[in-house]
N, C-alpha and C positions, 0 to 999 in steps of 0.2 A: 547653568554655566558656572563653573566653578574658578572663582577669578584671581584665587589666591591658588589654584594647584601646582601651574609652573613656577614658583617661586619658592612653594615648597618641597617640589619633586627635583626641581635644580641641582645638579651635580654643583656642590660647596671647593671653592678652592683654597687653600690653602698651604702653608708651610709646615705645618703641623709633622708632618713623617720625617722633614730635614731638621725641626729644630727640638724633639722632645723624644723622649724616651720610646719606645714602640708601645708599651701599656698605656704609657698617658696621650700618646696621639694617639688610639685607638678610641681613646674617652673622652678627648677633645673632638674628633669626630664623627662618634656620636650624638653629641651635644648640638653640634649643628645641624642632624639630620633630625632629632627631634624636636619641632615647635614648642611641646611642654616642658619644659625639664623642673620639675621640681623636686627635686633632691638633695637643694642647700636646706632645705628649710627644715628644721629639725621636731618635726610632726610626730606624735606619739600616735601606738595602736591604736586608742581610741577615735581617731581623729577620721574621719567618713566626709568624701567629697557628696 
């Protein structure tokens, strides 16, 4: 049983389409549909999870 899937398969709501540009609510909600997002962090090629 997986007890975290409804919370992450949950349709996210937000304002995001009324209060930002259409590129950046498209990236603002992605970000909430993915659990990882590591993208701020400024990781070189070398760098292997």
């Amino acid at each position: 049983m997986d007890l975290y899937a409804r919370q992450v398969e949950a349709q996210k709501t937000s304002n995001f389409d009324l209060t930002l540009a259409s590129a950046q609510s498209d990236l603002a909600q992605q970000l909430l549909k993915n659990s990882y997002v590591f993208d701020f962090l400024t990781l070189r090629e070398a760098a292997h999870e």
